[in-house]
C-alpha positions as CSV (number, residue, x, y, z in Angstrom):
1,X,8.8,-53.2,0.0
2,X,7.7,-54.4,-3.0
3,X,8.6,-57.5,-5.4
4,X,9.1,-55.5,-8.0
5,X,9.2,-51.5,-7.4
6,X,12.0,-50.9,-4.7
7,X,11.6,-48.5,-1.8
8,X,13.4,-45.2,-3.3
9,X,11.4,-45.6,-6.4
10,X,8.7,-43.5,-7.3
11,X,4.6,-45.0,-7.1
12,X,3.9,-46.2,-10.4
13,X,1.1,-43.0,-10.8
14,X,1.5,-39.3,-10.7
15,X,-1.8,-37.6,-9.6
16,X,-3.2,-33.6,-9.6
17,X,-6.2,-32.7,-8.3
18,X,-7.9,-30.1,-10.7
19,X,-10.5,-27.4,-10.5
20,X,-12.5,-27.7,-13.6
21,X,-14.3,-30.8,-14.9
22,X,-11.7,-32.0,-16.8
23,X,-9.9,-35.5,-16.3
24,X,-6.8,-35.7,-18.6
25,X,-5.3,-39.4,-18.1
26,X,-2.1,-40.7,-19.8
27,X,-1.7,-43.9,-19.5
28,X,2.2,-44.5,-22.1
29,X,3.6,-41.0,-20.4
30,X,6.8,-42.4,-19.8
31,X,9.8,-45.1,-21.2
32,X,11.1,-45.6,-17.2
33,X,11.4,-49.2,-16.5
34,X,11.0,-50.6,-12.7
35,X,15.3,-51.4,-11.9
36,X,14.4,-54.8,-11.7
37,X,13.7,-55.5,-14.8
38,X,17.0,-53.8,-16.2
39,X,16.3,-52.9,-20.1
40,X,14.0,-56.4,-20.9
41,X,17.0,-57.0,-23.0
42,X,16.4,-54.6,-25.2
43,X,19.2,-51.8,-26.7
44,X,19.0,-48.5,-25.2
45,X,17.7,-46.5,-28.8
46,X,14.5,-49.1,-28.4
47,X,13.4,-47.6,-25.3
48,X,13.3,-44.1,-27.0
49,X,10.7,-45.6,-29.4
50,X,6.8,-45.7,-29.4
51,X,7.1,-49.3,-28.1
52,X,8.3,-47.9,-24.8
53,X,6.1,-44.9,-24.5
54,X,3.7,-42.5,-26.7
55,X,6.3,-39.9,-27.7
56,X,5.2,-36.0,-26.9
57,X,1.8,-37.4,-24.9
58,X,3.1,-36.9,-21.8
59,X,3.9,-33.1,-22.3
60,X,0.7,-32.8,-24.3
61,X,-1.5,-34.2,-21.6
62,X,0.3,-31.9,-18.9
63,X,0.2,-28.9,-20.7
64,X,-3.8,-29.9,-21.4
65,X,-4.8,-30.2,-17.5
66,X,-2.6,-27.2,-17.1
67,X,-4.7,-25.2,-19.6
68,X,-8.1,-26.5,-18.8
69,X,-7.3,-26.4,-15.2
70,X,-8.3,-30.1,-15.0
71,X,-7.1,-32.9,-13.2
72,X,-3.9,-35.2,-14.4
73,X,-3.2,-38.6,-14.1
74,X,0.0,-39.9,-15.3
75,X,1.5,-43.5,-15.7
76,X,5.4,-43.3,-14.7
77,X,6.3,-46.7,-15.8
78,X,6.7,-47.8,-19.3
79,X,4.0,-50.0,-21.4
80,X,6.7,-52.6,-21.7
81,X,6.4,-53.6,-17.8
82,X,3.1,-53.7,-18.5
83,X,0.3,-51.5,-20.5
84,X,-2.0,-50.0,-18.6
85,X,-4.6,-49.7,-21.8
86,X,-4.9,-53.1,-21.6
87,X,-6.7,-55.6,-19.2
88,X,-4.2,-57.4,-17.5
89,X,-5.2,-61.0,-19.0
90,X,-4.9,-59.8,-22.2
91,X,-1.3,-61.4,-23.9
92,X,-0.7,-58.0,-25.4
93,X,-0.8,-56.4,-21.5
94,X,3.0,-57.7,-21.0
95,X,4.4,-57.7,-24.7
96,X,6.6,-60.9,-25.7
97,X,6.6,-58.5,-29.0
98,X,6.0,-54.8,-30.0
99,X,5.9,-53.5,-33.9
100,X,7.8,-56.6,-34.7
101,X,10.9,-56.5,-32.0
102,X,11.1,-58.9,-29.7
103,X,11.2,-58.2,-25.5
104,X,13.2,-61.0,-24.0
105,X,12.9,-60.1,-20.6
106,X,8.9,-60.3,-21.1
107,X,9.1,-63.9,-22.1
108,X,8.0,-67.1,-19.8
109,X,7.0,-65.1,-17.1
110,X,6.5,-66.6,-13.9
111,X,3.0,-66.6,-12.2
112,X,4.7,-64.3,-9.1
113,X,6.5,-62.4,-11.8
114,X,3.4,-61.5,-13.7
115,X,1.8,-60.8,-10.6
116,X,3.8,-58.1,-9.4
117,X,3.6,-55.9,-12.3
118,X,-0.1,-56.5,-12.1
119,X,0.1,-55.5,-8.0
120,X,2.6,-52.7,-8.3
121,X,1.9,-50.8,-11.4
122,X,-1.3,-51.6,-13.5
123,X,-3.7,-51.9,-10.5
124,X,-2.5,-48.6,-8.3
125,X,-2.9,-46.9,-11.6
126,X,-6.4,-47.6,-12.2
127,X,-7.2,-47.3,-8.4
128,X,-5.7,-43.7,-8.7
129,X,-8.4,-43.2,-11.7
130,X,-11.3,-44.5,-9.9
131,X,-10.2,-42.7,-6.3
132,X,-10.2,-39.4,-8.2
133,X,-13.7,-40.2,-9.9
134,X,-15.4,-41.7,-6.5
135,X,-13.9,-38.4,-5.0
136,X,-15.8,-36.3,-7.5
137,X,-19.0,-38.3,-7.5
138,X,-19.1,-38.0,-3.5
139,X,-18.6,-34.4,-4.2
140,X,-21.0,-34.2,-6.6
141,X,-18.7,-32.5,-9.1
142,X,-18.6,-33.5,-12.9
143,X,-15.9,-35.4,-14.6
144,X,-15.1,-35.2,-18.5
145,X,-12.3,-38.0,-19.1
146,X,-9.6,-37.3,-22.0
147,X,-6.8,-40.2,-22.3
148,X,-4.3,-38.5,-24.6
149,X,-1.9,-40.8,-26.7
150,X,0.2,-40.4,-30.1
151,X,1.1,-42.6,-32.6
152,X,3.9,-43.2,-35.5
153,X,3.3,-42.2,-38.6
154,X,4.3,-46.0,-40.4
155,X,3.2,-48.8,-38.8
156,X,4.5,-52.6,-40.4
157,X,5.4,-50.6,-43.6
158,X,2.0,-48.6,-43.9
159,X,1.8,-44.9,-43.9
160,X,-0.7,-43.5,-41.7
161,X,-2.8,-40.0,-43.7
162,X,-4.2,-39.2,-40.1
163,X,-2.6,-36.2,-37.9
164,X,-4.8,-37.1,-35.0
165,X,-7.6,-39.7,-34.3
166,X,-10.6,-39.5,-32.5
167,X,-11.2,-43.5,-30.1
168,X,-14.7,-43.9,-28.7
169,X,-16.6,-46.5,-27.0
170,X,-20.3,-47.0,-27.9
171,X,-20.9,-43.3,-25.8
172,X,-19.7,-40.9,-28.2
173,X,-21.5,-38.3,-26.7
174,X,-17.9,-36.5,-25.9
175,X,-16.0,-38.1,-28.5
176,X,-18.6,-37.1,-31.3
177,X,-18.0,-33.3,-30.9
178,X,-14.2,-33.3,-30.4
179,X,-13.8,-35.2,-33.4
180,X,-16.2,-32.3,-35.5
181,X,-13.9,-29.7,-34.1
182,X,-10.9,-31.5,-34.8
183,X,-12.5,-32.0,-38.4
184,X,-13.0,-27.9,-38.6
185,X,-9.3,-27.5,-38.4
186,X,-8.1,-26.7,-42.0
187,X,-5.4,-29.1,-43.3
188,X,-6.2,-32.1,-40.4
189,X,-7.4,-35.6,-41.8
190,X,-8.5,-36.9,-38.8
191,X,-9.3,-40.2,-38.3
192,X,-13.0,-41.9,-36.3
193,X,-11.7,-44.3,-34.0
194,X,-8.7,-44.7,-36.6
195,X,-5.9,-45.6,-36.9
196,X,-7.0,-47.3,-33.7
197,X,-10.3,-49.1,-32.5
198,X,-11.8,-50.8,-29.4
199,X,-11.3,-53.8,-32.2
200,X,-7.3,-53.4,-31.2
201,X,-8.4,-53.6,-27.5
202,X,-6.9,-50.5,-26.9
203,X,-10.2,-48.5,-25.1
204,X,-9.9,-50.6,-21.6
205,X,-9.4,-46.9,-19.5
206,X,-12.1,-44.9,-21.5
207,X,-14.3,-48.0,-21.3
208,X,-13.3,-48.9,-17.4
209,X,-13.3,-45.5,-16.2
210,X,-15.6,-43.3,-18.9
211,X,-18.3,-46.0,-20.3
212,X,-19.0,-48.5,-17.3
213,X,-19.3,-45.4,-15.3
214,X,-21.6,-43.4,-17.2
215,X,-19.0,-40.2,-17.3
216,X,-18.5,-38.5,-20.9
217,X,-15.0,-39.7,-22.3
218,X,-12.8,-39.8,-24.9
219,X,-9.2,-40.7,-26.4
220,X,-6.8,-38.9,-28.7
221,X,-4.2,-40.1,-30.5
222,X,-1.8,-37.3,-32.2
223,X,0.5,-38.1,-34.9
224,X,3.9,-38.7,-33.0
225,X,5.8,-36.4,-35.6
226,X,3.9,-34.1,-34.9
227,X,4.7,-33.7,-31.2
228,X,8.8,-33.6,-31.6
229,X,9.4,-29.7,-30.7
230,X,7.7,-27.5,-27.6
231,X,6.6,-25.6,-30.0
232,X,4.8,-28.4,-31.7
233,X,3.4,-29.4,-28.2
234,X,2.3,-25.6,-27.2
235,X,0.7,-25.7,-30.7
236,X,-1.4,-28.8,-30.2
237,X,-2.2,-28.1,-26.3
238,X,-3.6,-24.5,-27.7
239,X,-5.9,-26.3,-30.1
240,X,-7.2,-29.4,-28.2
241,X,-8.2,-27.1,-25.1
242,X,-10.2,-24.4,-27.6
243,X,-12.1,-27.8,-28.7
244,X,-12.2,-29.8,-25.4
245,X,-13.8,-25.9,-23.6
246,X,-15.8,-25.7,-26.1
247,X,-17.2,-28.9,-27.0
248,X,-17.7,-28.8,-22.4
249,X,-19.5,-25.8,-22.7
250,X,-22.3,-27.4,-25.1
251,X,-22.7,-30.2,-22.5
252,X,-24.9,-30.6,-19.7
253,X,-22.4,-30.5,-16.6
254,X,-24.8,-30.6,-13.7
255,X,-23.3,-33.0,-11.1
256,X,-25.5,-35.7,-12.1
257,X,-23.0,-36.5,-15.0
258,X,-20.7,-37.8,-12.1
259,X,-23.1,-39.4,-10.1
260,X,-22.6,-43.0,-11.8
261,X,-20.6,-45.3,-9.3
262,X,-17.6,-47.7,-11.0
């Protein structure tokens, strides 16, 4: 048993194998906090925000691999134990504070405490990411990452134009042609790498799993407002897959694009 997850509680990832080359990774799926760490001493309507989670991703992401008959890999513990977008050192990784409200049970960690969220969640997550790609590139079978994540539409005060964005690394050779067909939509503003950068550290998978590998990648970030119905999430899956299919069918798949070791 663990320090922190207990033995009737379910492994802090959620894997399917998939068919095509697809890799859809969500990484905030889910506001579930480990029962050892109660609420963080926070009220319950906090851990329905976008501090806890990325509202609607989840559903996106699983109707996505669903569609695209890809693979899924989903986090099942909330970014508040600790964010798995983040490297582990980083002080945003366990947040003291999120969009301006405090986390009291993330403050003055202990060394052991620290530790086991590290152990238990963060590091089985990314082992589950790189099994599935070391699984592939023994199998000589291609790999296209997508992370999918949303995001509010104020942030501090701010509105935010965008209905989706478009995160790269320095290899935009994925990234570059989803954003163009997000950009052919009519009616979408559509941010590059906006409203988020790798300058907000928030590219660690893409860049761990997509970029040190050599494997085609890319995140998206929809407008959480624009994920509140089925209908809303049924609307966007429909138009994400057309782009991610086709944008994969302009691409060079040949196994090779999966041979790169992590």
């Amino acid at each position: 048993m663990g320090t922190l997850l207990a033995d009737d509680e379910e492994p802090a990832v959620a894997i399917c194998e998939g068919e095509s080359a697809f890799v859809v990774i969500c990484e905030h799926a889910s506001n579930r906090l480990p029962r050892a760490l109660g609420t963080l001493g926070l009220a319950p309507g906090d851990l329905e925000r976008h501090i806890a989670f990325d509202p609607g991703a989840a559903d996106l992401a699983e109707g996505l691999a669903e569609t695209l008959s890809g693979a899924l890999i989903r986090q099942r513990y909330s970014r508040l134990a600790i964010d798995c977008n983040r490297q582990p050192d980083l002080p945003d990784a366990i947040a003291v504070v999120s969009e301006g409200t405090p986390i009291p049970g993330n403050v003055n960690l202990s060394p052991q405490a620290r530790a086991a969220r590290i152990g238990e969640i963060w590091q089985p997550f990314h082992a589950a990411v790189a099994g599935l790609l070391d699984r592939r590139r023994v199998a000589r079978r291609a790999a296209l990452i997508a992370t999918i994540h949303s995001f509010t539409p104020v942030y501090r005060g701010v509105a935010r134009p965008w209905h989706a964005g478009i995160i790269s690394t320095d290899d935009r050779r994925f990234s570059d042609g989803v954003l163009a067909g997000l950009r052919r939509v009519r009616g979408l503003a559509v941010g590059d790498n906006r409203p988020y950068s790798a300058r907000d550290n928030v590219d660690h998978t893409i860049r761990r799993h997509g970029r040190d590998r050599g494997l085609p990648h890319v995140m998206i970030e929809i407008r959480n407002d624009l994920l509140r119905s089925g209908r809303d999430i049924a609307d966007w899956t429909a138009r994400l897959a057309v782009i991610l299919q086709g944008v994969a069918d302009q691409m060079d798949l040949s196994p090779l694009a999966a041979a790169a070791t992590g």
